[in-house]
ChimeraX commands (.cxc) that place a marker at each C-alpha (Angstrom):
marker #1 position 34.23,-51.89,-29.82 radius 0.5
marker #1 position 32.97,-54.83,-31.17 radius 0.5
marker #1 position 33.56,-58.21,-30.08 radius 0.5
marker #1 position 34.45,-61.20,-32.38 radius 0.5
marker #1 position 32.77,-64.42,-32.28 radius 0.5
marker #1 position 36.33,-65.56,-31.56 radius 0.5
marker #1 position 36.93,-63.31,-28.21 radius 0.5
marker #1 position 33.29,-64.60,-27.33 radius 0.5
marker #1 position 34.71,-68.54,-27.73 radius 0.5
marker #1 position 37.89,-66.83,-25.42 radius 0.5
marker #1 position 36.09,-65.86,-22.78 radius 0.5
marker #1 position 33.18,-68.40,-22.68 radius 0.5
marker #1 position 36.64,-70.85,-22.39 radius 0.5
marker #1 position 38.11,-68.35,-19.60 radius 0.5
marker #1 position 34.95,-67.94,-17.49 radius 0.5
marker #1 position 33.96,-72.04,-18.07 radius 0.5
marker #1 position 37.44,-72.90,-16.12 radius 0.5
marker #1 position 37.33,-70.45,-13.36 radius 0.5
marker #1 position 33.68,-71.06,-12.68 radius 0.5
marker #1 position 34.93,-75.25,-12.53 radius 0.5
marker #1 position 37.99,-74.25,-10.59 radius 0.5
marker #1 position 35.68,-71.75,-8.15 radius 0.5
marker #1 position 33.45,-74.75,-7.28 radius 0.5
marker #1 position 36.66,-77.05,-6.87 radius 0.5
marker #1 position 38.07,-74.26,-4.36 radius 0.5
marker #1 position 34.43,-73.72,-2.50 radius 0.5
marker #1 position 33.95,-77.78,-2.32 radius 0.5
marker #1 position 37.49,-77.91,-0.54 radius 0.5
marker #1 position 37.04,-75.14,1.52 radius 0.5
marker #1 position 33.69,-75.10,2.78 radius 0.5
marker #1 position 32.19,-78.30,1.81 radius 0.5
marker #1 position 35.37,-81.02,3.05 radius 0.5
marker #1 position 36.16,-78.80,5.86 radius 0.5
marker #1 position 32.85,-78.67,7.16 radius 0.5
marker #1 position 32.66,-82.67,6.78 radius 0.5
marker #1 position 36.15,-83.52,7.41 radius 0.5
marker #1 position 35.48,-82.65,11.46 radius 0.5
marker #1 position 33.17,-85.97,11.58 radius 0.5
marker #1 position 36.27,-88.09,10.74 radius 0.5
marker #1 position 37.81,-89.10,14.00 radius 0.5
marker #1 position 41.01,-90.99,12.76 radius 0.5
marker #1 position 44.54,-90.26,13.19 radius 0.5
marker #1 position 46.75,-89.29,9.92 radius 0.5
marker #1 position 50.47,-88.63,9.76 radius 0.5
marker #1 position 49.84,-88.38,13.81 radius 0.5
marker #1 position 46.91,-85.63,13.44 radius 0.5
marker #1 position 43.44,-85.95,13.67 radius 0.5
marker #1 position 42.32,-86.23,9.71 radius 0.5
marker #1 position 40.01,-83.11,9.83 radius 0.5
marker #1 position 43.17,-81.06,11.02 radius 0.5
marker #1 position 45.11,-81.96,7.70 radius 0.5
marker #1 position 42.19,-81.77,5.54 radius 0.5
marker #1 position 42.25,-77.87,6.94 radius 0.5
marker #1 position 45.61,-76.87,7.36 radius 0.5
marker #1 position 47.51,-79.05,4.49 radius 0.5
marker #1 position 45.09,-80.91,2.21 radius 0.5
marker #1 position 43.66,-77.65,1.16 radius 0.5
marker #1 position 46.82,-75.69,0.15 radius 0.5
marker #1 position 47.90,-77.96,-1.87 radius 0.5
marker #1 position 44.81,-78.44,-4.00 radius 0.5
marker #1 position 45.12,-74.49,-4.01 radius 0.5
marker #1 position 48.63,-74.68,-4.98 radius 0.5
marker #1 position 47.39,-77.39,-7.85 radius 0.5
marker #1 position 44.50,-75.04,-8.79 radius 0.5
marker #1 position 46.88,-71.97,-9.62 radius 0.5
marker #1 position 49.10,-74.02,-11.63 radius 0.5
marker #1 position 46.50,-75.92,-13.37 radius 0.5
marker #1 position 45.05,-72.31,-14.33 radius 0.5
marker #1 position 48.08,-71.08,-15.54 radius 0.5
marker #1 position 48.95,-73.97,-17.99 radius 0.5
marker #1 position 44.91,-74.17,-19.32 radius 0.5
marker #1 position 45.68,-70.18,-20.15 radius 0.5
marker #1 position 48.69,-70.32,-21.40 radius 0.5
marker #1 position 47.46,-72.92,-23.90 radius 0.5
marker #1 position 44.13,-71.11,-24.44 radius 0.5
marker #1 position 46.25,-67.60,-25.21 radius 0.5
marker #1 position 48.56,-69.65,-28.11 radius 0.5
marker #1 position 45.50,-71.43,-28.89 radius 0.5
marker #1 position 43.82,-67.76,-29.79 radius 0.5
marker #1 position 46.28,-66.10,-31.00 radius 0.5
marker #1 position 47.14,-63.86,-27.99 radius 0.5
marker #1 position 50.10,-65.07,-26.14 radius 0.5
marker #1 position 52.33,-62.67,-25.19 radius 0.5
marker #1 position 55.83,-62.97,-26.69 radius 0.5
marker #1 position 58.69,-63.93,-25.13 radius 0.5
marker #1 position 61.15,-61.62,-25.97 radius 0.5
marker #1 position 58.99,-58.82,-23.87 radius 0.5
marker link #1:1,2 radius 0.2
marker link #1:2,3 radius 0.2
marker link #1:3,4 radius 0.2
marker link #1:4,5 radius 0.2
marker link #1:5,6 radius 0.2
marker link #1:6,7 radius 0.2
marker link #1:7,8 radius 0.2
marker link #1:8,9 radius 0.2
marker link #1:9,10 radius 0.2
marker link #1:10,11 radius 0.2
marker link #1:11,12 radius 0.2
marker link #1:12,13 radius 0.2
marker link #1:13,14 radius 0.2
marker link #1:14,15 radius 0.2
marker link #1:15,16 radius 0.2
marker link #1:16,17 radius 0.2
marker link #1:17,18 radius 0.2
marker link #1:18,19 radius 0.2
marker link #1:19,20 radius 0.2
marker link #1:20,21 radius 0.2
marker link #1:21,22 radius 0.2
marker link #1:22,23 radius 0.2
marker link #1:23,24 radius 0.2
marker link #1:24,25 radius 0.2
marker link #1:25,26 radius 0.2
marker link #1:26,27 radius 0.2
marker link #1:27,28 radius 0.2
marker link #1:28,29 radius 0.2
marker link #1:29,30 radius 0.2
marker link #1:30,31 radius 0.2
marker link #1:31,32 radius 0.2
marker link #1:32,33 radius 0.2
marker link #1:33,34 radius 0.2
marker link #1:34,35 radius 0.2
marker link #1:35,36 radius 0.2
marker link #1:36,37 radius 0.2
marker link #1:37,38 radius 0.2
marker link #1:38,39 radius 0.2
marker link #1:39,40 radius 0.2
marker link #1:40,41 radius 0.2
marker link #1:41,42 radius 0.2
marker link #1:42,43 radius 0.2
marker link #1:43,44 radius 0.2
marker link #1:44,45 radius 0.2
marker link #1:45,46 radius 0.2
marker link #1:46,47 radius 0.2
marker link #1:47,48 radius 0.2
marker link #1:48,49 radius 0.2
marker link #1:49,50 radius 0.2
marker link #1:50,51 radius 0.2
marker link #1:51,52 radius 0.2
marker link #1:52,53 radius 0.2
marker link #1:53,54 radius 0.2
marker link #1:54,55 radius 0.2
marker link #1:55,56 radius 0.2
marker link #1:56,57 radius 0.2
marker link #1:57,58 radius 0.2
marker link #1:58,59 radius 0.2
marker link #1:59,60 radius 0.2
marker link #1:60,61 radius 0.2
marker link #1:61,62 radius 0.2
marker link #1:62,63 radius 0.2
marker link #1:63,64 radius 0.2
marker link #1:64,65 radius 0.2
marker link #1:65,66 radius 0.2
marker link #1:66,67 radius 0.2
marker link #1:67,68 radius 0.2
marker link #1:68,69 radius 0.2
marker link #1:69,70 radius 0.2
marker link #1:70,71 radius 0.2
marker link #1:71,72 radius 0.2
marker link #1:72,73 radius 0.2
marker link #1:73,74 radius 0.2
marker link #1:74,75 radius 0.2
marker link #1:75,76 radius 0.2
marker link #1:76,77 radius 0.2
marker link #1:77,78 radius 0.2
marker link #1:78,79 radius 0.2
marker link #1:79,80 radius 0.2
marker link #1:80,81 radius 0.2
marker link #1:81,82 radius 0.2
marker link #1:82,83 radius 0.2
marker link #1:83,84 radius 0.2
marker link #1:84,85 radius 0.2
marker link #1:85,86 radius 0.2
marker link #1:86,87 radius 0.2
view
């Protein structure tokens, strides 16, 4: 099976946001947790690097999944292959 240039442009789109939103997750995980242990202040009544670690991070995961979810639903009606509703 041949591929379209237009399922090329789909999937150069698909794999351009998860590689942006991979580096996004690997920055908070890795990179500001690894940092975040330097900052000796308290926040909410916690030191800051606790937070960054055990709340700070699920939420930008939590904003990552959504954020994927409406950039693919737009890219699928942008392409022509949304699924339909009444499935």
């Amino acid at each position: 099976m041949q591929a379209t240039e237009r399922h090329r442009q789909y999937w150069q789109k698909n794999l351009r946001i998860t590689g942006i939103l991979l580096a996004i997750w690997f920055f908070v995980t890795f990179v500001l947790g690894y940092f975040a242990r330097d900052l000796n202040f308290n926040f909410f009544g916690w030191p800051f690097s606790f937070w960054v670690a055990g709340q700070g991070a699920l939420i930008v995961y939590v904003v990552i999944i959504g954020f994927y979810a409406y950039y693919m639903n737009r890219l699928d009606r942008q392409f022509g292959v949304a699924e339909s509703e009444g499935e």
